[in-house]
C-alpha positions as CSV (number, residue, x, y, z in Angstrom):
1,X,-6.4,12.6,13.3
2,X,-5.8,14.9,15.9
3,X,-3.9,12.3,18.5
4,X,-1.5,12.0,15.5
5,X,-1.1,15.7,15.0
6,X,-0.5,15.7,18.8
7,X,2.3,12.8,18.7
8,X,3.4,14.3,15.9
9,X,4.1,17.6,17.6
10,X,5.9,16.1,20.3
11,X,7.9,14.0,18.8
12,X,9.5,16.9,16.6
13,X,9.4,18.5,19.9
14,X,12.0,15.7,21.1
15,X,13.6,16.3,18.6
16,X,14.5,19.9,18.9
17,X,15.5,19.8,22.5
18,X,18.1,16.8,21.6
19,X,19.3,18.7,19.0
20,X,20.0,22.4,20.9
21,X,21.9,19.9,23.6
22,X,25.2,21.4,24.7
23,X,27.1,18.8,22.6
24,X,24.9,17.7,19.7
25,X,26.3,17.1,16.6
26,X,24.3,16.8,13.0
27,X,25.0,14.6,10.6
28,X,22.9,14.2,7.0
29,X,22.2,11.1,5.4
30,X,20.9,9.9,1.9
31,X,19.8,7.0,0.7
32,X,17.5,4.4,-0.9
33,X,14.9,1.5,0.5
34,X,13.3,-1.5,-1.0
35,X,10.2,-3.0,0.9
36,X,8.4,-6.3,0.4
37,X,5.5,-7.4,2.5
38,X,1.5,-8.4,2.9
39,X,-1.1,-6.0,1.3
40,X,-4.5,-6.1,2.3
41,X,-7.8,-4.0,1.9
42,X,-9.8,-3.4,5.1
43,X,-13.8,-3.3,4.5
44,X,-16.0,-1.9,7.6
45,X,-19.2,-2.8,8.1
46,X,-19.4,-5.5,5.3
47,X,-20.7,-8.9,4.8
48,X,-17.1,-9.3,2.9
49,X,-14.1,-10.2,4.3
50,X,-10.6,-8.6,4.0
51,X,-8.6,-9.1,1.2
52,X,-4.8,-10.6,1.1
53,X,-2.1,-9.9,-1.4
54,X,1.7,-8.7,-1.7
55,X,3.2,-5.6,-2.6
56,X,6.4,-3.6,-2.1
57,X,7.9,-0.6,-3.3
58,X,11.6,1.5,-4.0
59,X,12.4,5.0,-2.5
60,X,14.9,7.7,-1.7
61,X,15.3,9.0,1.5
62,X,17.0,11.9,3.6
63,X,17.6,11.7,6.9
64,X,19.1,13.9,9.9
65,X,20.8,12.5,13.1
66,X,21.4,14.6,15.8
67,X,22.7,13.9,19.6
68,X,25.7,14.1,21.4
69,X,29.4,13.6,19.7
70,X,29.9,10.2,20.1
71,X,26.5,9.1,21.3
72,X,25.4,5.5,20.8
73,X,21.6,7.6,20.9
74,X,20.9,9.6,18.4
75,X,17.2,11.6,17.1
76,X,16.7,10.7,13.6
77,X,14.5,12.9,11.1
78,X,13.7,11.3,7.7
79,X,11.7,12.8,4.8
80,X,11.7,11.1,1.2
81,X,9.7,9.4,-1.5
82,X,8.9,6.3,-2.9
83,X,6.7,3.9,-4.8
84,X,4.6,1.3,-4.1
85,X,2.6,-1.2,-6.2
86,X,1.0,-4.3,-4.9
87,X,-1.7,-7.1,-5.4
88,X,-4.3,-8.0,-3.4
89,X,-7.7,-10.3,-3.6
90,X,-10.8,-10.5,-2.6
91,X,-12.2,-14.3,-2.3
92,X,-15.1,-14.9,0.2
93,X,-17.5,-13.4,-2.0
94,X,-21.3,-14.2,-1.4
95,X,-23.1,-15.6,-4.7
96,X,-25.2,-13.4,-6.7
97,X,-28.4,-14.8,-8.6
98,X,-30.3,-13.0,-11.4
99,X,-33.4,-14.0,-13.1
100,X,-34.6,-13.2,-16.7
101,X,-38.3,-13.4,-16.2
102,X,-40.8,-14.9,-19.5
103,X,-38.4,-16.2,-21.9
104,X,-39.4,-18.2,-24.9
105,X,-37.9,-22.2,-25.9
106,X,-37.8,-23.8,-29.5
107,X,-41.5,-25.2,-28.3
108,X,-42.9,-21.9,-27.2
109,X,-43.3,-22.9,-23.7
110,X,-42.4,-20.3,-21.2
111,X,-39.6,-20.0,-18.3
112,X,-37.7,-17.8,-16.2
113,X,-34.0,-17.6,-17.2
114,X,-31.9,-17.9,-13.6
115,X,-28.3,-17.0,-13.7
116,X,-26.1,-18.0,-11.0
117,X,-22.6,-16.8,-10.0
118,X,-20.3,-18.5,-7.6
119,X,-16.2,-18.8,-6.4
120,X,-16.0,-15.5,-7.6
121,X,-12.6,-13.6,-6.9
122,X,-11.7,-10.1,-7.3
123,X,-8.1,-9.2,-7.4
124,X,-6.8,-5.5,-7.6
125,X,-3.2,-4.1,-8.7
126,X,-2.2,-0.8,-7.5
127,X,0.8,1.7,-8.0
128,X,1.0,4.4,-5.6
129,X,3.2,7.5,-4.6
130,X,4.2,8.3,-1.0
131,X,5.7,10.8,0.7
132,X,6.5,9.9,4.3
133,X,7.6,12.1,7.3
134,X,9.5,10.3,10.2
135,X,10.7,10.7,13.6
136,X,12.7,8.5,15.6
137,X,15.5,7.3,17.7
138,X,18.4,4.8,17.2
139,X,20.4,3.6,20.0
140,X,23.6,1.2,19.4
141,X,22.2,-1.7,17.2
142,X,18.8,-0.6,17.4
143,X,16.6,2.1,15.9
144,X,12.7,3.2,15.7
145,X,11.0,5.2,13.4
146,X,6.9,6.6,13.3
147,X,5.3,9.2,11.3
148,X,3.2,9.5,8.5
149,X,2.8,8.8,4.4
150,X,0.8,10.6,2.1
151,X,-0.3,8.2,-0.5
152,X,-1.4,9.3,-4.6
153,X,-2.3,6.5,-6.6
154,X,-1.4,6.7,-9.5
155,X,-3.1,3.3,-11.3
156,X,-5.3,0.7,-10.0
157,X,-7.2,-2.3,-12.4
158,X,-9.1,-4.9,-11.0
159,X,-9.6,-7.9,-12.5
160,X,-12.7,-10.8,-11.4
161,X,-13.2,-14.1,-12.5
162,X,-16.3,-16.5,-10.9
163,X,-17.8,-18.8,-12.4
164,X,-21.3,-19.5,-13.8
165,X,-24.7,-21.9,-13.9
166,X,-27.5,-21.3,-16.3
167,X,-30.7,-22.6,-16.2
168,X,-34.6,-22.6,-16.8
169,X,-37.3,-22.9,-14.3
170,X,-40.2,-24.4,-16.0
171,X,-43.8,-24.2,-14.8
172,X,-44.6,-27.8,-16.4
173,X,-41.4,-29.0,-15.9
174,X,-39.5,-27.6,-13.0
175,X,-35.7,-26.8,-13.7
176,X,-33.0,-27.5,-15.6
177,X,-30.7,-26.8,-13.4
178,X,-27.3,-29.1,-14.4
179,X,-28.8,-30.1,-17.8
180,X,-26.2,-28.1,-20.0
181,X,-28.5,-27.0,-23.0
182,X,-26.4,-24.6,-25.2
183,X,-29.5,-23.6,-27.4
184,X,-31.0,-22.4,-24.9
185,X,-27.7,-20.8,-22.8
186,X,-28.2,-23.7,-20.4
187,X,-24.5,-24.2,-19.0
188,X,-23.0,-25.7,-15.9
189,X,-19.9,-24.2,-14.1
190,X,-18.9,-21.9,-17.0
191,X,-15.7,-19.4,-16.4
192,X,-16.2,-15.9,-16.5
193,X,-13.7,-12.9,-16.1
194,X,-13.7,-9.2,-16.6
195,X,-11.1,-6.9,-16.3
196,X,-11.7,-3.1,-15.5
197,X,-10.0,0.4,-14.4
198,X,-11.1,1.0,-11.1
199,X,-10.0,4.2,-8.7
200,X,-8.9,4.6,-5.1
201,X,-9.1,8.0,-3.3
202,X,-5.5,9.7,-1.5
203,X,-4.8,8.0,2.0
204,X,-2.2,9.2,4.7
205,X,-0.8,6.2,6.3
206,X,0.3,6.0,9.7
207,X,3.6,4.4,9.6
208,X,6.0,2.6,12.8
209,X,9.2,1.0,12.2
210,X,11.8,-1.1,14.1
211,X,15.1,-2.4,13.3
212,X,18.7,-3.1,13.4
213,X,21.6,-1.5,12.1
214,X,23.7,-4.1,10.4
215,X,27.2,-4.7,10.2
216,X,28.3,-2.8,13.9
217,X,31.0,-4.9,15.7
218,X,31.1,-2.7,18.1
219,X,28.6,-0.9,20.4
220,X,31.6,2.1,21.3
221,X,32.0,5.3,19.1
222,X,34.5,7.6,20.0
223,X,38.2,8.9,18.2
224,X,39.8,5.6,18.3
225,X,36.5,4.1,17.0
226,X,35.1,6.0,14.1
227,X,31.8,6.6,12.9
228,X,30.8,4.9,9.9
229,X,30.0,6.5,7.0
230,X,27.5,3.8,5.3
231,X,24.8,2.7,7.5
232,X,22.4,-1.0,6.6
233,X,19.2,-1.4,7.8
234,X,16.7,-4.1,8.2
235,X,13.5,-3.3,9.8
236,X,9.6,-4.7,10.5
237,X,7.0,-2.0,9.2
238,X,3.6,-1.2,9.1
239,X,1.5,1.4,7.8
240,X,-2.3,1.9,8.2
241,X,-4.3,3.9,6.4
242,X,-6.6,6.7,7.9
243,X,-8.9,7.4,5.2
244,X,-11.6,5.3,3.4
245,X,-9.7,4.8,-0.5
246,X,-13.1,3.4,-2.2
247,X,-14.8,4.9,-4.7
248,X,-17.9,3.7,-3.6
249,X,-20.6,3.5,-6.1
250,X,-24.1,2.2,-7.3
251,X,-23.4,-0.4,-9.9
252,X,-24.7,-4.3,-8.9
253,X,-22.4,-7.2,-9.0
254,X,-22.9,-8.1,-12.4
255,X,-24.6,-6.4,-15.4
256,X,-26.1,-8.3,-17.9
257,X,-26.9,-7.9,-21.5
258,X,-29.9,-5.5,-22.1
259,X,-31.8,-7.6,-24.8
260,X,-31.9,-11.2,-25.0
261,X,-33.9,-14.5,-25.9
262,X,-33.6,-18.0,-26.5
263,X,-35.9,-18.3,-28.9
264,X,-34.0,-18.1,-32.4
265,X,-36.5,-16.3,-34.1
266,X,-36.2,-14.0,-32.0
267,X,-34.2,-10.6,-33.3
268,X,-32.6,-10.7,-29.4
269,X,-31.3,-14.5,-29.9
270,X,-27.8,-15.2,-29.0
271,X,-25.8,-17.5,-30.5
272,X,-23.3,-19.9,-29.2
273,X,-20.8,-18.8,-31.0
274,X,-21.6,-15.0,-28.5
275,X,-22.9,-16.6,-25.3
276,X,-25.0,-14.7,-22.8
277,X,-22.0,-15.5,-20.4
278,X,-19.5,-14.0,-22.7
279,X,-21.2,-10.6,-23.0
280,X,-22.1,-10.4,-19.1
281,X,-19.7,-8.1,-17.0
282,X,-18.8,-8.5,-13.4
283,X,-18.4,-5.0,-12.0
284,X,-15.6,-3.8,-9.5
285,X,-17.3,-4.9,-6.0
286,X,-15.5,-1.6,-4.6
287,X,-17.8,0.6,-6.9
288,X,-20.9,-1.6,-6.0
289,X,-23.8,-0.4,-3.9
290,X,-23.7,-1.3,0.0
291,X,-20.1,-3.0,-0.1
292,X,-18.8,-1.3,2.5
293,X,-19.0,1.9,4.6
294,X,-15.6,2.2,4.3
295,X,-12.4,0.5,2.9
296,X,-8.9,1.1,4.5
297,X,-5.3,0.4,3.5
298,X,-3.0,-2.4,5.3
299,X,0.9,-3.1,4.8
300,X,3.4,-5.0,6.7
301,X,6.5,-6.5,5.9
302,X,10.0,-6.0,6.1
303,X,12.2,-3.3,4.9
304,X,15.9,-2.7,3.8
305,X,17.6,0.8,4.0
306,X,21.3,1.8,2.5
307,X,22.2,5.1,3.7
308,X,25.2,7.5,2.7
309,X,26.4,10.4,5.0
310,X,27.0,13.4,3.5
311,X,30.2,15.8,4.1
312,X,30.0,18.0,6.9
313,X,32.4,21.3,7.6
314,X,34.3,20.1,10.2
315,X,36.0,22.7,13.3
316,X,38.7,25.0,11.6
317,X,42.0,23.5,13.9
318,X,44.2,25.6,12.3
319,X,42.3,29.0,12.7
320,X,42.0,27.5,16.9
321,X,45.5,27.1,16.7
322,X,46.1,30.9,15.5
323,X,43.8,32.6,17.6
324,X,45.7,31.2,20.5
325,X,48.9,32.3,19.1
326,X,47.3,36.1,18.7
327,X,46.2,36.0,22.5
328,X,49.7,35.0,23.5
329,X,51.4,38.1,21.1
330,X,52.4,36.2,18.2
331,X,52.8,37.5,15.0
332,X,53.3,36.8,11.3
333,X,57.0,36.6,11.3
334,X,57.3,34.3,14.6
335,X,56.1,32.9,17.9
336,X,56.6,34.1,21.1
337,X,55.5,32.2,24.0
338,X,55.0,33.0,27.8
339,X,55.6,30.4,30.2
């Protein structure tokens, strides 16, 4: 954090000396950006790998460009907002097991209930506000930005599907394992999903950016050659996050129904009808215990930027023109010129 703060600092200090420059002009900017790229949560220190999705987001931006009149180089400034939403997944999950120990069959005999999960997938969909600060350069075609983004969510839900293997282990008989037995919530490869609000802490990304000005024939600005007053850009960008965004907690991969038994005279008997597997809950993995030390945020992708400059108060050529006339005695009613 503190190598940013000191970039930071002296890239606005760039800034400032290119914009007190003998000849430096100031021009303002607004516009609007739509960005579409790869989304992916970062776990450290976990048996899990990183997740991949999409996301992309809208926002309004203001920027200032400052450097010489008719400078192909120019320091940009940009401040905004915007929002981003995106979907990512978690796949390479390790199975979880869980055992129900002394449950009861039709005949009495005894035997562990063992429930296995498996191909389980967790996806998550955010939406998030962010507030960047840039600083940059742009020189002919070409321009670079870096900075920061403060990030708010505002909404995140996960949703996890695996899928599921019931079965007993006998002490006369062994196990059933692959013998679907419903009366006994015996099933093979059974689907499972839950879908839950989860929560993700504020981040502040660090942000770069690199791209080209579009639409330019020609690299030369000067009076026969006017600025343009619209400017389209298409750029490569990524932003990291700084801060761990998980919620972490002490819930286990799944939780299971608090009563049950097989035997159905039994007041804890579930039916088919309300399966065992239909009333068990896979919890968020973020919010798990000892998923990760910490999760951070990854995007990259491309970006598009329309921007709109602003009228300026432009040098008073008439009131030039008069002050000269006053230094060579004119006056209201004519001109009177020395040679």
């Amino acid at each position: 954090m503190k190598k940013l703060q000191t970039y930071g600092f002296l890239l606005l200090a760039l800034l400032i000396s290119g914009s007190v420059s003998a000849k430096s002009e100031v021009d303002s900017y607004i516009g609007a950006y739509a960005q579409f790229g790869e989304w992916s949560l970062l776990p450290s220190n976990s048996q899990y790998a990183s997740s991949l999705g999409v996301g992309g987001g809208v926002g309004a931006q203001f920027e200032i460009q400052i450097g010489p009149a008719y400078s192909p180089t120019r320091f940009l400034l940009d401040v905004g907002t915007g929002a981003v939403g995106g979907w990512t997944a978690f796949s390479h999950i390790p199975n979880a097991v869980a055992t129900l120990a002394n449950q009861t069959d039709l005949d009495g005999e005894r035997f562990d209930y063992v429930y296995e999960i498996y191909d389980r997938s967790d996806n998550y969909s955010n939406i998030a506000l962010h507030v960047p600060l840039m600083v940059g350069v742009q020189h002919k075609h070409f321009y670079l930005l870096a900075g920061a983004k403060v990030g708010f969510n505002l909404w995140t839900q996960t949703h996890a599907t695996a899928y599921a293997t019931t079965y007993g282990n006998y002490t006369t008989i062994g196990s059933t394992k692959g013998v679907p037995m419903p009366e006994y919530q015996f099933f093979d490869r059974k689907k499972m999903s839950t879908t839950q609000s989860s929560k993700l802490n504020m981040d502040v990304d660090v942000c770069f950016e690199i791209g080209a000005r579009l639409g330019y024939l020609t690299n030369d600005i000067g009076y026969d050659v006017p600025q343009q007053k619209t400017e389209f850009r298409l750029a490569a960008f990524v932003d990291y996050g700084l801060f761990d965004i998980h919620v972490a907690g002490t819930n286990s991969l799944i939780t299971m129904p608090g009563k049950y038994d097989t035997d159905p005279r039994s007041a804890n008997y579930v039916y088919r009808g309300t399966s065992m597997i239909d009333q068990t809950q896979l919890n968020d993995i973020l919010r798990t215990d000892n998923f990760a030390k910490s999760v951070n945020n990854l995007l990259i992708g491309i970006k598009f930027t329309v921007l709109f400059q602003l009228p300026k108060a432009r040098e008073c050529v008439t009131c030039s023109y008069r002050s000269t006339i006053r230094s060579h005695g004119g006056s209201r009613r004519g001109v009177k010129y020395e040679e």
